[in-house]
matplotlib code that plots the C-alpha trace (Angstrom):
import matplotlib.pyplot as plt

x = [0.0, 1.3, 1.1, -1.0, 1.6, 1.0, -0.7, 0.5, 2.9, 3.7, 6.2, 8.5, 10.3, 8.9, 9.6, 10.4, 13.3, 14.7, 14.7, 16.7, 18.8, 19.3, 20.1, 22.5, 24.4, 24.5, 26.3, 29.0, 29.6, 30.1, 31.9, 34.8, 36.4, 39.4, 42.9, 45.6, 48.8, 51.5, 50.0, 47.3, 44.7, 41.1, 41.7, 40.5, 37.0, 38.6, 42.0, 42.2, 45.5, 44.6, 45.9, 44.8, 44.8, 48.3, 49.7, 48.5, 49.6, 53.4, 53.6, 51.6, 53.9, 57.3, 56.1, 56.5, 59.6, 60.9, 59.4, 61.4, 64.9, 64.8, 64.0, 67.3]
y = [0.0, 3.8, 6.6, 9.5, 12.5, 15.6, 18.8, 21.7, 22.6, 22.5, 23.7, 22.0, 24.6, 28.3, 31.0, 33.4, 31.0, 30.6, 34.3, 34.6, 32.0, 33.4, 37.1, 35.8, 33.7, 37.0, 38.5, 36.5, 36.1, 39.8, 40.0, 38.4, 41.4, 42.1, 41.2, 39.4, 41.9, 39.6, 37.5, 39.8, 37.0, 36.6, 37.2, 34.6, 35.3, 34.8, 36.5, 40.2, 40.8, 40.2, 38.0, 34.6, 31.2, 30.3, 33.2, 32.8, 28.9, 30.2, 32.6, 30.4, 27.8, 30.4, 31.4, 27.6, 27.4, 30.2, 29.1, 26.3, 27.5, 29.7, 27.1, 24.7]
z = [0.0, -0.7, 1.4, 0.1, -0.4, 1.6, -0.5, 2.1, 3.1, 6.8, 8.0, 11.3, 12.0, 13.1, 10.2, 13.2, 14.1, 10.7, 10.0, 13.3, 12.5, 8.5, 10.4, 12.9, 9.7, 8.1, 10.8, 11.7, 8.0, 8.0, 10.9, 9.9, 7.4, 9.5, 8.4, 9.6, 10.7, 9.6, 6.4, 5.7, 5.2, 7.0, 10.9, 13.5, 15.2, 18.5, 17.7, 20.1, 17.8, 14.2, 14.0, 11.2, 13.0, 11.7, 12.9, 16.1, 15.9, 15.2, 18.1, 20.6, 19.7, 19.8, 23.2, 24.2, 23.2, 24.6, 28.1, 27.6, 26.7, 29.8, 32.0, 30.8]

ax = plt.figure().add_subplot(projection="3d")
ax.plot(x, y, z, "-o")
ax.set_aspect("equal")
plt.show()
Protein backbone atom coordinates (compact mmCIF):
# COMPACT_ATOMS: atom_id res chain seq x y z
CA UNK A 1 0.00 0.00 0.00
CA UNK A 2 1.34 3.79 -0.66
CA UNK A 3 1.10 6.55 1.39
CA UNK A 4 -1.02 9.48 0.08
CA UNK A 5 1.63 12.53 -0.38
CA UNK A 6 0.99 15.61 1.65
CA UNK A 7 -0.72 18.85 -0.47
CA UNK A 8 0.46 21.69 2.10
CA UNK A 9 2.91 22.58 3.07
CA UNK A 10 3.72 22.52 6.84
CA UNK A 11 6.19 23.67 7.95
CA UNK A 12 8.48 22.00 11.26
CA UNK A 13 10.35 24.62 12.00
CA UNK A 14 8.88 28.26 13.13
CA UNK A 15 9.56 30.95 10.20
CA UNK A 16 10.41 33.44 13.16
CA UNK A 17 13.35 30.99 14.12
CA UNK A 18 14.71 30.56 10.72
CA UNK A 19 14.70 34.26 10.02
CA UNK A 20 16.71 34.64 13.27
CA UNK A 21 18.83 31.96 12.49
CA UNK A 22 19.30 33.43 8.50
CA UNK A 23 20.09 37.12 10.36
CA UNK A 24 22.53 35.83 12.88
CA UNK A 25 24.39 33.68 9.69
CA UNK A 26 24.51 37.04 8.05
CA UNK A 27 26.33 38.46 10.78
CA UNK A 28 28.98 36.49 11.69
CA UNK A 29 29.56 36.15 8.04
CA UNK A 30 30.13 39.78 8.04
CA UNK A 31 31.95 40.05 10.95
CA UNK A 32 34.84 38.42 9.92
CA UNK A 33 36.40 41.41 7.45
CA UNK A 34 39.39 42.09 9.51
CA UNK A 35 42.85 41.15 8.38
CA UNK A 36 45.64 39.38 9.59
CA UNK A 37 48.82 41.91 10.74
CA UNK A 38 51.51 39.57 9.58
CA UNK A 39 50.04 37.49 6.43
CA UNK A 40 47.32 39.76 5.69
CA UNK A 41 44.72 36.97 5.25
CA UNK A 42 41.07 36.60 7.05
CA UNK A 43 41.68 37.19 10.94
CA UNK A 44 40.54 34.60 13.55
CA UNK A 45 37.00 35.32 15.17
CA UNK A 46 38.65 34.81 18.52
CA UNK A 47 41.98 36.50 17.65
CA UNK A 48 42.21 40.20 20.05
CA UNK A 49 45.45 40.78 17.85
CA UNK A 50 44.57 40.24 14.21
CA UNK A 51 45.94 37.95 13.97
CA UNK A 52 44.82 34.62 11.19
CA UNK A 53 44.77 31.16 12.98
CA UNK A 54 48.34 30.25 11.71
CA UNK A 55 49.74 33.18 12.92
CA UNK A 56 48.50 32.81 16.10
CA UNK A 57 49.63 28.85 15.93
CA UNK A 58 53.37 30.19 15.25
CA UNK A 59 53.57 32.58 18.13
CA UNK A 60 51.61 30.37 20.55
CA UNK A 61 53.91 27.81 19.72
CA UNK A 62 57.29 30.41 19.85
CA UNK A 63 56.05 31.44 23.23
CA UNK A 64 56.54 27.59 24.19
CA UNK A 65 59.58 27.42 23.16
CA UNK A 66 60.88 30.21 24.55
CA UNK A 67 59.41 29.14 28.09
CA UNK A 68 61.41 26.30 27.59
CA UNK A 69 64.91 27.55 26.72
CA UNK A 70 64.76 29.74 29.85
CA UNK A 71 63.99 27.11 31.98
CA UNK A 72 67.28 24.74 30.85
Amino acid sequence: MKRKLATGSASVVPQELLDRAKSSFEADRLRRTAKCTICGSESAPISSEDLCWVCRRLKISAWHDNDTQMSA
